[in-house]
N, C-alpha and C positions, 0 to 999 in steps of 0.2 A: 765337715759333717762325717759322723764315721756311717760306716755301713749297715750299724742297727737302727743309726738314727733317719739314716734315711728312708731307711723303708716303713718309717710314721711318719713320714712327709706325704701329704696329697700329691696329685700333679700339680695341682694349682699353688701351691705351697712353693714349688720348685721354678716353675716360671722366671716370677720376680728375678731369683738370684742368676738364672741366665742369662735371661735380657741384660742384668746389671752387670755384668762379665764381659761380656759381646762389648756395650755400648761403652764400659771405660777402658776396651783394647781398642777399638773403632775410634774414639774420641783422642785419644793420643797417636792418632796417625797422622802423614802428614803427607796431600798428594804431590807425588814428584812425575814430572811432564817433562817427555825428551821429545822433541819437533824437529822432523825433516822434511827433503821435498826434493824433487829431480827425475832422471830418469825413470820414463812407463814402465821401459822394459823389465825391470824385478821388481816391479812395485809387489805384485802377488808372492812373491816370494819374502822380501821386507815383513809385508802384514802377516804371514803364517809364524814366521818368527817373534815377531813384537806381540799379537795374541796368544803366543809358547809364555813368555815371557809374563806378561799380565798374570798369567793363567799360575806362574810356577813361584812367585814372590810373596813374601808375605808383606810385602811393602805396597803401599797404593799408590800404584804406577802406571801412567799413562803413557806410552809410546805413538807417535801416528806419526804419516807420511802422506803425503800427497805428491802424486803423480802428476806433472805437469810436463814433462820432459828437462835433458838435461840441460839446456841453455836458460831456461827459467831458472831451475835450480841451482845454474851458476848465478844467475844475478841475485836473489835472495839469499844465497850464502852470503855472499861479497856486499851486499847493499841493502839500506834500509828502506833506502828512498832511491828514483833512478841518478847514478851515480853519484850518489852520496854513501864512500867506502868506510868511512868510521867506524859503521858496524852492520850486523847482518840481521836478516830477521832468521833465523832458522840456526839451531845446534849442530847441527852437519848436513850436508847434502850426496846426494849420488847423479853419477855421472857416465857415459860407458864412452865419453871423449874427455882427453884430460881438460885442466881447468884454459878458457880462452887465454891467450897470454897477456890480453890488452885488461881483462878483467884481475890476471895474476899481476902485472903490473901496477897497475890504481891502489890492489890491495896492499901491497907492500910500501907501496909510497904514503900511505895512509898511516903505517908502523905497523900493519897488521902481519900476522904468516900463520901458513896454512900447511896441510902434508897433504899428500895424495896416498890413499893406501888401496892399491888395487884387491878385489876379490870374486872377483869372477870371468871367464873367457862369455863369450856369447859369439852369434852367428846373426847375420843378417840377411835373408834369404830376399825373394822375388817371388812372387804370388799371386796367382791368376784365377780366373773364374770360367774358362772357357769349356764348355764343357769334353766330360774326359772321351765319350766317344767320338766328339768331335775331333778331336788332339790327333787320335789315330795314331799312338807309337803307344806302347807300355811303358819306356822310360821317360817318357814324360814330354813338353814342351822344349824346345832347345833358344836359345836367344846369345848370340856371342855379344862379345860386349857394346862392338859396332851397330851393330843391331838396335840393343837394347837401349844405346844414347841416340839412338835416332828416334826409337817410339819414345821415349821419355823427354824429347824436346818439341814434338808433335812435327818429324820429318816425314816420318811414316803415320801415317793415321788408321788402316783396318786391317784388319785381323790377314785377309789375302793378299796382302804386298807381297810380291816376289820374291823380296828380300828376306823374308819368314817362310814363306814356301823353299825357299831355296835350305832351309837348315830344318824344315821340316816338310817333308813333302810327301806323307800323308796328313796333314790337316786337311779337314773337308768343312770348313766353316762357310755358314750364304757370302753370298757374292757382297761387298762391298759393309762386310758386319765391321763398326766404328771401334775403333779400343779406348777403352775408356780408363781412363789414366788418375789416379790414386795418388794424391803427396800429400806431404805434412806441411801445415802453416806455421806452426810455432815454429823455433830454433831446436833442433832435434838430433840426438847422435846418430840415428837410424838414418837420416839424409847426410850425415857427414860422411859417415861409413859407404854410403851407397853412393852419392857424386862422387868421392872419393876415387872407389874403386873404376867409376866412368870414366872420372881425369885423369886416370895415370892408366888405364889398357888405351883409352879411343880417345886422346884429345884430340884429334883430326875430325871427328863428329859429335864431339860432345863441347859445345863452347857455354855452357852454362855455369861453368866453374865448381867451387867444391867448398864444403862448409854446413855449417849446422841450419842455414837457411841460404836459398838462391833465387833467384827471380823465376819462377815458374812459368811457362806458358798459361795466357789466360781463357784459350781458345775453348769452344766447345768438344768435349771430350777429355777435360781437365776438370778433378775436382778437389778442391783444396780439403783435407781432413784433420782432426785434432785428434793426437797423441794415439797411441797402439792401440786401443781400442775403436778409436775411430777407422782408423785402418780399415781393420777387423772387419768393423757393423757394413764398411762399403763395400769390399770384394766380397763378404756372404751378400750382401744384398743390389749389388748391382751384373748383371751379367755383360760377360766378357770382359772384365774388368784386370787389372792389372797395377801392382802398388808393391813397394817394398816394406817388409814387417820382421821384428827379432820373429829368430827360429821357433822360439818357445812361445808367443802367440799364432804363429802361424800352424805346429803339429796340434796346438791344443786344439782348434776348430778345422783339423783335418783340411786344410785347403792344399790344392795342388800348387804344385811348387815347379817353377822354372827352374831347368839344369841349365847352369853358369860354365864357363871353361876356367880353371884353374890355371896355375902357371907351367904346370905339367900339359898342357892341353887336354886335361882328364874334364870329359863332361861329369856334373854330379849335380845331386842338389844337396843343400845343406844337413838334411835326414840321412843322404847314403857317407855324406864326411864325419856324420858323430857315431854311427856305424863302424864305418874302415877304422883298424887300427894299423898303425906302422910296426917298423921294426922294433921299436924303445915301448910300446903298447901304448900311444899316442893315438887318439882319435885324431880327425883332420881339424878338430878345433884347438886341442893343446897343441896339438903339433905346429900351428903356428906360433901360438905363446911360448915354446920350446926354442923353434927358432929365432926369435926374438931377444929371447936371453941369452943362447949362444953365440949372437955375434956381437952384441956388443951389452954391457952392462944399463940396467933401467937409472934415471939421474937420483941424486938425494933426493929425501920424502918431502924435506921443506922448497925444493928448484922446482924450476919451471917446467912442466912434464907436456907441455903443448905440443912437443914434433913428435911424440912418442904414438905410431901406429903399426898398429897387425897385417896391415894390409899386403895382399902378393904373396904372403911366406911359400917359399919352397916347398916341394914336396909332390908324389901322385895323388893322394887323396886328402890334402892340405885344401879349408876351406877358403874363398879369396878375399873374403870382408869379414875379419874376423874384429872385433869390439871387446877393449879392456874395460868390464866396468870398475869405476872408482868410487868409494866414497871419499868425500873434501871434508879434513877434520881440521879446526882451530888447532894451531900452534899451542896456543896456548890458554888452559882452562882454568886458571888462579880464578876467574870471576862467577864459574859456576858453583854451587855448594858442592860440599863433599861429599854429599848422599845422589845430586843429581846426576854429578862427571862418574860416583860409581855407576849407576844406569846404564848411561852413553856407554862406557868401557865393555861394559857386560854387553852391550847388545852389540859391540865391533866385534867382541871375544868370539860371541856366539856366531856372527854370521863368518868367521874366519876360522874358526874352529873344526876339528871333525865333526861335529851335528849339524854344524849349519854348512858345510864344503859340501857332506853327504846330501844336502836336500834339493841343492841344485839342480842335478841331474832330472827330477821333477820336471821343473821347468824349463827344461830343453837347454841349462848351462853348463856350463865346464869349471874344475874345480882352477881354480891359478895355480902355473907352476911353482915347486916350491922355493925356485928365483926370485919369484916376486912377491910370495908371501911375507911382506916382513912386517908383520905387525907387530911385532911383539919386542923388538927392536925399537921399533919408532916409537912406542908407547913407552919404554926403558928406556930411551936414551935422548926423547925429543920432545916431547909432550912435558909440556908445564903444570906440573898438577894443583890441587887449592889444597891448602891449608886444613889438617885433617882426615887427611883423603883414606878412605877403607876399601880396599876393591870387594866385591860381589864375589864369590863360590861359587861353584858347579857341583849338587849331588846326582851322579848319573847312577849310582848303586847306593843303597841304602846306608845311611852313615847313623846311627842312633844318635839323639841329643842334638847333634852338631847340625843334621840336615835341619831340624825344628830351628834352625838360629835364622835373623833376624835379616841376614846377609848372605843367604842359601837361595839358590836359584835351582829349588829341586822337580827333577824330573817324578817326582813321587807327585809331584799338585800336578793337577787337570780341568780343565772345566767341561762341561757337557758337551757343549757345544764342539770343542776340537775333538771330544770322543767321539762324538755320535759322525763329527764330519770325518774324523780317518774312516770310520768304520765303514759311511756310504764311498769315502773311498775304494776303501777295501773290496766292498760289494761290485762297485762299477769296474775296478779292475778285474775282477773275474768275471763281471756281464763279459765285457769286451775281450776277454781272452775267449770266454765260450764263443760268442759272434764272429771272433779273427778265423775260430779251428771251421767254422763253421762255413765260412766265405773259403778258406780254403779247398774242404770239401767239395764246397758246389766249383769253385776252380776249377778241381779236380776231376770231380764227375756228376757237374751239372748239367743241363741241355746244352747240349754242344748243336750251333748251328746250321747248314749249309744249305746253300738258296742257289739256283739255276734259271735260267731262260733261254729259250730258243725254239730250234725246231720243232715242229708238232709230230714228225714221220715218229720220233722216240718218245712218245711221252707215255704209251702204256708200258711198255719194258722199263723205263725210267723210275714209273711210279710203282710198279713191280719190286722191283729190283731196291727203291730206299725204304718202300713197306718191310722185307725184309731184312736188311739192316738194320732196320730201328728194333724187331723184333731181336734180334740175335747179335747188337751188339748188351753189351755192359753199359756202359755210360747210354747216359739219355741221350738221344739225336732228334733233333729235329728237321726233317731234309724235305724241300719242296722243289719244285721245279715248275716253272711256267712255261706252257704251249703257247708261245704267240711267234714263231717262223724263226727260222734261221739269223733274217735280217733284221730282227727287232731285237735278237738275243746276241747278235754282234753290234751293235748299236748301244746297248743295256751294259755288255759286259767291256765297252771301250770308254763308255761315257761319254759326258757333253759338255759345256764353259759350265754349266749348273753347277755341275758336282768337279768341277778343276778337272775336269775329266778323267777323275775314278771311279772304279767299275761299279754300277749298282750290286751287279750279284757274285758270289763268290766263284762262277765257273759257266760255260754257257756253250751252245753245242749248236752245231749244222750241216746241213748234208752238203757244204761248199766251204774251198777254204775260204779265211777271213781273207774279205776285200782286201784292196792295195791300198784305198782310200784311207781306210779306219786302221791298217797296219800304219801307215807313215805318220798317219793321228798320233798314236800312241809314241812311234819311237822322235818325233819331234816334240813332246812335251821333257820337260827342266825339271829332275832328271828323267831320260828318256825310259819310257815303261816298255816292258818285254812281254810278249808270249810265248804260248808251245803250240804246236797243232800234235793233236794223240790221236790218231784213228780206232775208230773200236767198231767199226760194223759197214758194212758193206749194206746198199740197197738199191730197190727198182723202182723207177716211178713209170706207172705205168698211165694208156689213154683210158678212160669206163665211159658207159656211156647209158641210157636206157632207152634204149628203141624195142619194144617187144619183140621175146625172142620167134614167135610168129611170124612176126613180120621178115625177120632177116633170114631165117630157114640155113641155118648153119651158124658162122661165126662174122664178124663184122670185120672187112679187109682196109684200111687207108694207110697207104704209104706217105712220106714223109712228104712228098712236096702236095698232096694233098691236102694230108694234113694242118700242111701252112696255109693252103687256101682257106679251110675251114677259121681256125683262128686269126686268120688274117681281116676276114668277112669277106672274103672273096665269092666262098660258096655257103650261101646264105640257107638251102633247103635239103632235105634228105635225100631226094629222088632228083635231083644234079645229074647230070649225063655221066660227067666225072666219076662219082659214087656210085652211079649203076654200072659204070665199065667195071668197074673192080669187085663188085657186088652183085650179078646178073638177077639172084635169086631174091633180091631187096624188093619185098612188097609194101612201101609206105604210101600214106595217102596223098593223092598228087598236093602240091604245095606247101608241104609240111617241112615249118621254120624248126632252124637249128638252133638250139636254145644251150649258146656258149658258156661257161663259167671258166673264171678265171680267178687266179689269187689278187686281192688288192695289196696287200703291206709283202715286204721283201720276202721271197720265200726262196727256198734252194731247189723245192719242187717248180718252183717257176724257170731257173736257173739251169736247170738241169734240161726242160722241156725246150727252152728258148736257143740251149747251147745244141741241142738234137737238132731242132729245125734249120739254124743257121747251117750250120756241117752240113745235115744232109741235102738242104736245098734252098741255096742264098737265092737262089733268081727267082723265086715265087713267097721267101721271107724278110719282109724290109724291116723287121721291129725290131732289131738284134736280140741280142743275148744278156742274160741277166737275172 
């Protein structure tokens, strides 16, 4: 229609001829469906790709993946039925352990062959639920490997074993709290990777062996879980909990992370190794992949890639369970059509490509060295292709004509749905950047603490003296001090088995030095805890009394070994013969009780009185001193 003719067309005129446009491009389509399955761990990463892809084709293409782990997804590659290798159910699988050798074997003896094309590094971390003030270190949790295969076989069972106190010893967790123990039931690279790493630092306590599945303890405190998510849903939701998870589930839901010892004996956890860079600009995750290709060459794409692991690589900030993920591509694709192996190709291209290397990092991966990138190779020089065969395009810049073809996988298409979700991306990345500057600040100069106990003789200078403070510092303070004696605030500040015997408050004061009792307390605990004594004031304890001054016609006189009588109960009334020798001018009423006070809970005013009387007159004070 030309352009005068159109505009004597109605709307309703114009309708028809669109719909009939649409409906005979739509009717000469033809949907092409590429099926995988296997490893959890990029599954999210998989599906943001393969929705790129839907989104950027004019072709109507289904891509999906199912997350099962990678020991499933070895068997469904290899098998249609259990151990029946003739053929697979699934177009490629993924994997972050290479293919089992007993399954690469069946397959070949079948006639069948397979590559391994690696495209990603990952981390395997350790991930706990205990809470962070409880932890008491800023760097984190610490767990050696010995350790760790001993909670993980149920040798150790709660949180205060000695053997955890002994590698962290401020943790202040209740007496006898349970650890409650996180694994995977399926066949899982995530437990290969991590028995792995137990069997080869601590075989002397780890006899559970190593492999995509182990015989788990069944005991209470154990609880079997399915695939990374399951993980997940139990250390967010079971306290005190403890389970190994890839890195990239584990930063995504912020959970606290056990630092591991490397080969270097460098404590870390898997966030400070994708941080560290080395001398070559190798985070501690290439940097194992790095090392792996330098010593010795990775085997052919079609051999058996079963002994090949990351684990131990060298280095100071080299992570220790580091995880090659693979995908497992058919040898050979003569039986796919030509329009579906281009799909498959396109979506290998993509996830090995710079756009798809670049997305990784996302999801807490590592790009593969480019040692082991060799796709492009295997696909050129090893893959059987069908008959026909067109490969798919890449327009990442605007190509006129050519992006519009048929076979263009252009980054020009979008669908709403990944716009609108980068965008709440985008958004949430800058919430959380404002929130990070934000936690820093208060870091920085938020209420800053400090709690005391002890003596009462200082609590008005005390409370003095942090009124202003709080006044005249910068940063907010908040500082208290509790009046309850000397000896409740040496008792407070040494601790008791409650608290592993650390101190309730950050500092604690008395007009006595600390007992011998609660010194040796302290320097006998594993490791042995130290104090100071700081003198900062001098004082008197003096005797008060209130007898009218009337009555007494001057000042009131008792020397020391009377005074022990009195507190003794020796001399029970005022007008005492004793009392009037030293008093002559004492006019109280004849049999007028002495009405003693004394301290009940430790005091240093008691200490100080008790150390006067014994000195000055042990033969009339038998109560000692105290």
């Amino acid at each position: 229609l030309t352009q005068r003719r159109l505009k004597q067309c109605s709307p309703i005129a114009m309708l028809p001829l669109l719909s009939l446009a649409a409906f005979d491009t739509a009717s000469n389509a033809q949907l092409l469906q590429v099926d995988g399955s296997g490893t959890t761990n990029p599954s999210k990463y998989f599906w943001k790709i393969m929705e790129t892809m839907e989104a950027r084709l004019l072709k109507d293409v289904r891509l999906t993946y199912r997350a099962v782990g990678s020991s499933t997804g070895q068997r469904e590659f290899t098998q249609q039925t259990s151990l029946d290798f003739t053929a697979g159910l699934t177009d490629f699988a993924a994997g972050d352990i290479p293919m089992d050798s007993s399954r690469y074997s069946n397959l070949t003896t079948a006639g069948r062959s397979m590559v391994h094309v690696p495209f990603c590094l990952g981390a395997i971390g350790v991930f706990h639920s205990v809470p962070a003030g409880e932890v008491g270190d800023a760097t984190g949790l610490k767990l050696s490997p010995c350790v760790l295969a001993k909670i993980m076989k149920g040798e150790i069972t709660t949180w205060d074993h000695q053997d955890i106190k002994a590698e962290n010893p401020n943790l202040n967790v209740p007496a006898g709290t349970t650890i409650e123990v996180g694994h995977r039931t399926e066949g899982s690279s995530s437990t290969t990777g991590f028995t792995g790493y137990l069997d080869s630092k601590c075989p002397a306590s780890w006899s559970l062996g190593s492999g995509s599945k182990v015989s788990w303890p069944t005991s209470s405190g154990f609880t079997p879980v399915q695939g990374s998510g399951g993980m997940a849903s139990f250390i967010a939701g079971t306290p005190y909990a403890i389970g190994y998870l890839d890195a990239g589930h584990g930063h995504q839901q912020d959970f606290q992370e056990v630092n591991l010892k490397n080969e270097a004996n460098t404590w870390l956890n898997s966030k400070d190794a994708l941080m560290a860079t080395d001398a070559n600009g190798n985070n501690g995750v290439a940097a194992a992949g790095k090392a792996a290709a330098d010593a010795a060459p990775f085997p052919a794409a079609t051999a058996d890639w079963s002994s090949v692991n990351l684990y131990g690589k060298a280095g100071t900030n080299t992570w220790p369970i580091v995880l090659v993920s693979y995908l497992y591509l058919h040898k050979d694709w003569s039986s796919f059509s030509a329009e579906k192996a281009a799909v498959l190709k396109a979506f290998v291209d993509f996830v090995l490509g710079s756009e798809g290397q670049g997305m990784l990092s996302d999801f807490s991966f590592v790009v593969v060295p480019a040692a082991m990138n060799t796709w492009q190779s295997v696909w050129d020089n090893t893959i059987t292709k069908p008959t026909g065969f067109v490969p798919l395009t890449f327009e990442s810049n605007t190509a006129k004509w050519v992006g519009q073809g048929a076979n263009v996988v252009s980054s020009k298409r979008n669908s709403y749905s990944l716009w609108k979700l980068g965008d709440l991306e985008s958004s949430i990345s800058s919430m959380k950047e404002r929130l990070d500057s934000m936690q820093t600040h208060l870091d920085g100069y938020g209420i800053v603490p400090l709690h005391g106990s002890g003596t009462t003789n200082t609590k008005n200078w005390f409370a003095k003296a942090m009124k202003l403070m709080e006044e005249r510092a910068r940063v907010p303070l908040f500082l208290t001090y509790r009046a309850v004696g000397s000896g409740t605030g040496q008792k407070e500040f040494v601790g008791n088995a409650a608290s592993s015997y650390k101190s309730y408050s950050n500092f604690g004061a008395g007009d006595i030095p600390m007992s011998s009792t609660h010194f040796q307390t302290m320097a006998s605990q594993s490791p042995p805890e130290s104090m100071v004594h700081i003198p900062l004031a001098l004082g008197a304890i003096g005797v008060f009394h209130s007898v009218p001054t009337s009555e007494i016609q001057g000042s009131l006189k008792l020397d020391a070994c009377l005074l022990a009588k009195i507190f003794s109960g020796q001399v029970e009334t005022w007008d005492h013969a004793d009392i009037k020798a030293q008093n002559p001018n004492l006019n109280v009423p004849a049999g007028q009780p002495i009405q003693v006070f004394h301290r009940r809970l430790g005091s240093s005013s008691t200490g100080g009185t008790t150390g006067y009387l014994l000195k000055k007159c042990p033969d009339h004070w038998s109560l000692g001193a105290g």
